[in-house]
ZATIMI-491944 format. One record per residue (C-alpha): residue number from 1; x, y, z; residue in one letter. Coordinates in steps of 0.1 Angstrom, whole numbers, always signed. Layout:
N
SESE, nr, east, north, up, rest
SESE, NUM, X, Y, Z, A
...
//
This chain:
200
SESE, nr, east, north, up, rest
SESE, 1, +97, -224, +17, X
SESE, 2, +100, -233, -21, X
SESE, 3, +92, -211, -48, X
SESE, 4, +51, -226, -48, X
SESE, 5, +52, -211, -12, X
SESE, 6, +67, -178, -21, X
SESE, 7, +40, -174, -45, X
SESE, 8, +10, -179, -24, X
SESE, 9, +26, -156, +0, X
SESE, 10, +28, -129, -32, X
SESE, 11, -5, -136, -41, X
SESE, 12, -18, -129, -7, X
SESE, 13, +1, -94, -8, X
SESE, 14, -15, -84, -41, X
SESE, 15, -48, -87, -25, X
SESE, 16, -44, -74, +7, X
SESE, 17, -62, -41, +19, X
SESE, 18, -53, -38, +56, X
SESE, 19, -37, -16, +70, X
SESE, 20, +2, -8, +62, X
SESE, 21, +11, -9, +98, X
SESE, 22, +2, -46, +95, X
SESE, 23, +24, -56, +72, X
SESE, 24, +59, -59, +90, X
SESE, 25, +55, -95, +104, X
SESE, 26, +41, -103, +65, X
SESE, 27, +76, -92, +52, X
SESE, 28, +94, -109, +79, X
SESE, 29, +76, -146, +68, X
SESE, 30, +82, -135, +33, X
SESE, 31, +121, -128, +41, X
SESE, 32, +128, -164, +60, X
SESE, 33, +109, -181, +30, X
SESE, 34, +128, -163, +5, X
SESE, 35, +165, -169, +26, X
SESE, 36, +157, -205, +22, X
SESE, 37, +155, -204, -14, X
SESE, 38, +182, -177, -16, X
SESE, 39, +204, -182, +14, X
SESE, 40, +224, -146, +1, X
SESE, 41, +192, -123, +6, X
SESE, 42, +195, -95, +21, X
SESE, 43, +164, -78, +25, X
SESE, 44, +129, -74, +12, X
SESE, 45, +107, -41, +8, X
SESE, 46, +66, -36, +1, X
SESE, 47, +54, -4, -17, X
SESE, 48, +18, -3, -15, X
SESE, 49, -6, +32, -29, X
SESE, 50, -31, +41, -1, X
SESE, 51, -54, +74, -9, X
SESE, 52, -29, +77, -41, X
SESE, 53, +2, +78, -14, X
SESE, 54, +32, +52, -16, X
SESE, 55, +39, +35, +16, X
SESE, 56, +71, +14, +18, X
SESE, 57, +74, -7, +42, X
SESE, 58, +112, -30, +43, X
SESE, 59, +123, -60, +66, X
SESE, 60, +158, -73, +65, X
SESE, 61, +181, -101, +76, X
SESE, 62, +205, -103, +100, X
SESE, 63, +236, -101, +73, X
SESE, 64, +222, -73, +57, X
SESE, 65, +248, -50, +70, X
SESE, 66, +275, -72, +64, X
SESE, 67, +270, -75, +27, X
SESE, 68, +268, -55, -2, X
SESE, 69, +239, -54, -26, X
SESE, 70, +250, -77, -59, X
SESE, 71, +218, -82, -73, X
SESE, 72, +185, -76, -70, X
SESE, 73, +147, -83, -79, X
SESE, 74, +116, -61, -86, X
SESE, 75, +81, -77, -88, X
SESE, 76, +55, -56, -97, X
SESE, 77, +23, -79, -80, X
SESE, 78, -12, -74, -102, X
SESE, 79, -36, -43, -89, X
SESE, 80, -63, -54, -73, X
SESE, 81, -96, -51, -94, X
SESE, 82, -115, -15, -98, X
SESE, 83, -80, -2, -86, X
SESE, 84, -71, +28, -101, X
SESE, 85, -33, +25, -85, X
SESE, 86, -8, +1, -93, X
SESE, 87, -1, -28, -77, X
SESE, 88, +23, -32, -48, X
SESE, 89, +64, -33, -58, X
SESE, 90, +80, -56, -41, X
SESE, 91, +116, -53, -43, X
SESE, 92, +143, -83, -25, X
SESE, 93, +183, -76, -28, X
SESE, 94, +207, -103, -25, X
SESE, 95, +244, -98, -16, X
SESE, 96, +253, -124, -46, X
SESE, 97, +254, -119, -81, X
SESE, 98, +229, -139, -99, X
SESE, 99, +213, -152, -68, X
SESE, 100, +177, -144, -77, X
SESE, 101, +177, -153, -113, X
SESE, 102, +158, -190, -106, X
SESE, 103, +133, -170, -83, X
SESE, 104, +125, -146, -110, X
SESE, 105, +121, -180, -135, X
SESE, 106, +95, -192, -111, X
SESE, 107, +77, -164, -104, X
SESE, 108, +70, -160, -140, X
SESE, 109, +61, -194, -141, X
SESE, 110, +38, -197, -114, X
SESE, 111, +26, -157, -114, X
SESE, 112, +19, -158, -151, X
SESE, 113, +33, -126, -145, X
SESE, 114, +44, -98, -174, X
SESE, 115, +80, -102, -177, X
SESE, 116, +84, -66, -179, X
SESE, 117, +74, -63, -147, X
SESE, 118, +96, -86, -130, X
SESE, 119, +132, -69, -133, X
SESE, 120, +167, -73, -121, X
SESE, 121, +193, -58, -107, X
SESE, 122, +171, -20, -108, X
SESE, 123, +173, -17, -72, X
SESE, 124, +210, -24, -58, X
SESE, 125, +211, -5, -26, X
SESE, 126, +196, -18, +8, X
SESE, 127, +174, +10, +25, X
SESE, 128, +184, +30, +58, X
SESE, 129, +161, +18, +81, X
SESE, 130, +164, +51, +103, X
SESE, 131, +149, +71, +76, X
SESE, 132, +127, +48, +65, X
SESE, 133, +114, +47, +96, X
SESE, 134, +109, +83, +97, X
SESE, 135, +94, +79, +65, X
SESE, 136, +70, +54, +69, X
SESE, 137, +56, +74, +99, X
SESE, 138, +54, +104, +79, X
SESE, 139, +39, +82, +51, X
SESE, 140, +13, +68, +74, X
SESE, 141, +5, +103, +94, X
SESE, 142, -2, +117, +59, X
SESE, 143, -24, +88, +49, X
SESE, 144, -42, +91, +80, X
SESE, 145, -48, +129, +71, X
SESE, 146, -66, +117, +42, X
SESE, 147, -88, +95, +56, X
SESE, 148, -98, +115, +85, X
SESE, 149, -104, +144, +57, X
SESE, 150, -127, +119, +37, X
SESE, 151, -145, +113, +69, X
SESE, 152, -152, +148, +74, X
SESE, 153, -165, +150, +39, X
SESE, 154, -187, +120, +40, X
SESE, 155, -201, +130, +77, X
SESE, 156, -212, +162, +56, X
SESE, 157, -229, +138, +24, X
SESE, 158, -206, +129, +1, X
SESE, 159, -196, +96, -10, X
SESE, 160, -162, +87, -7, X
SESE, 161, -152, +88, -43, X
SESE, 162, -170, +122, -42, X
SESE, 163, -145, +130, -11, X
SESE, 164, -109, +120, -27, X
SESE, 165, -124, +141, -59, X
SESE, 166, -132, +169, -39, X
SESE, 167, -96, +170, -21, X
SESE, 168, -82, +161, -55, X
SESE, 169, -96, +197, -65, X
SESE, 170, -91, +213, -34, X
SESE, 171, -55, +207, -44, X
SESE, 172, -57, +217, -79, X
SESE, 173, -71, +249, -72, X
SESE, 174, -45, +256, -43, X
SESE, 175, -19, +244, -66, X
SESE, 176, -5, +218, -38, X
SESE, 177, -14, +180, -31, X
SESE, 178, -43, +161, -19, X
SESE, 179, -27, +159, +18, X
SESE, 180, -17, +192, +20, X
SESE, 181, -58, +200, +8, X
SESE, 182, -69, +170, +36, X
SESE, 183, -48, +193, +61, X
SESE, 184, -62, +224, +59, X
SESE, 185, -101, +209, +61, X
SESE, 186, -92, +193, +91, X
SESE, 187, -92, +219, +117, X
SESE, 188, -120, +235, +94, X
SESE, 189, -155, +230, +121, X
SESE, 190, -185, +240, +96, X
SESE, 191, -181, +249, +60, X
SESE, 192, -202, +248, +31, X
SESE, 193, -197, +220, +4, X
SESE, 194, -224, +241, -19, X
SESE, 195, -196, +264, -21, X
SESE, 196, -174, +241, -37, X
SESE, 197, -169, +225, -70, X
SESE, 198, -172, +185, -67, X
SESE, 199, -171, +157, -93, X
SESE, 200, -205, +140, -98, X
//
């Protein structure tokens, strides 16, 4: 896979809107691409914003554990239109010094990216997968709190705008977070949205 190839696959990332769960086998193509362009990569890691959360989601290679982190490269991909949230971060390490510096030459070429927003060597550590996994599942158990919440609130009339809003508030007033909010409505069987303050 040469740089063209790496792109398209970037390009499909920045517009996806599946699920997060999906995106392991993505991240592994992306990974054997980007070895044979950069033989010394170690690993590559997605960080998406779902319902305002960040969900990470990392695939490595086979050395990674063999190898220290000597460089690194962070693309910041385009938001997708009418998003409020940034786009997804996606973040490859190498265990050679200067072994991602062409990559980052073409993907500003071929991006028409911002440079600012395609840095290296900010990110020189490889992630522990255990926790990550623990935090990906907690990352995905809280994003599906959220969207079960907004379900409640649209099955009562809102419109899903007016249901993130609400929980935005709901957390505002409670002095917490949106999840925490989406977690207390959810065992909640009949209330009255009258009695609360939403966003028009």
């Amino acid at each position: 896979m040469q740089p063209l190839d790496i792109t398209a696959h970037l390009r499909a990332l920045a517009r996806r809107s599946g699920a997060p769960e999906t995106l392991s086998s993505e991240l592994e193509e992306l990974l054997l691409g980007v070895l044979r362009a950069a033989p010394s990569c170690l690993g590559v890691s997605l960080t998406l914003t779902r319902q305002g959360l960040p969900v990470t989601v990392t695939s490595l290679s086979l050395s990674a554990g063999l190898r220290e982190v000597r460089s690194s490269l962070a693309v910041q991909l385009p938001r997708r239109a009418a998003q409020d949230a940034p786009g997804p971060l996606l973040v490859l390490c190498s265990g050679a010094v200067g072994a991602l510096d062409q990559l980052r030459l073409d993907l500003l070429a071929l991006l028409d990216l911002d440079p600012r927003k395609v840095c290296i060597d900010t990110h020189l550590a490889l992630p522990d997968l255990a926790t990550e996994a623990d935090g990906l599942a907690a990352q995905l158990d809280d994003l599906s709190a959220l969207n079960q919440a907004v379900g409640v609130l649209l099955d009562r009339g809102l419109l899903p705008e007016q249901g993130r809003a609400l929980l935005d508030d709901l957390a505002a007033a409670g002095d917490t977070i949106a999840v925490a909010a989406a977690r207390l409505l959810l065992p909640t069987t009949s209330w009255d949205p009258d009695a609360l303050t939403t966003r028009s």
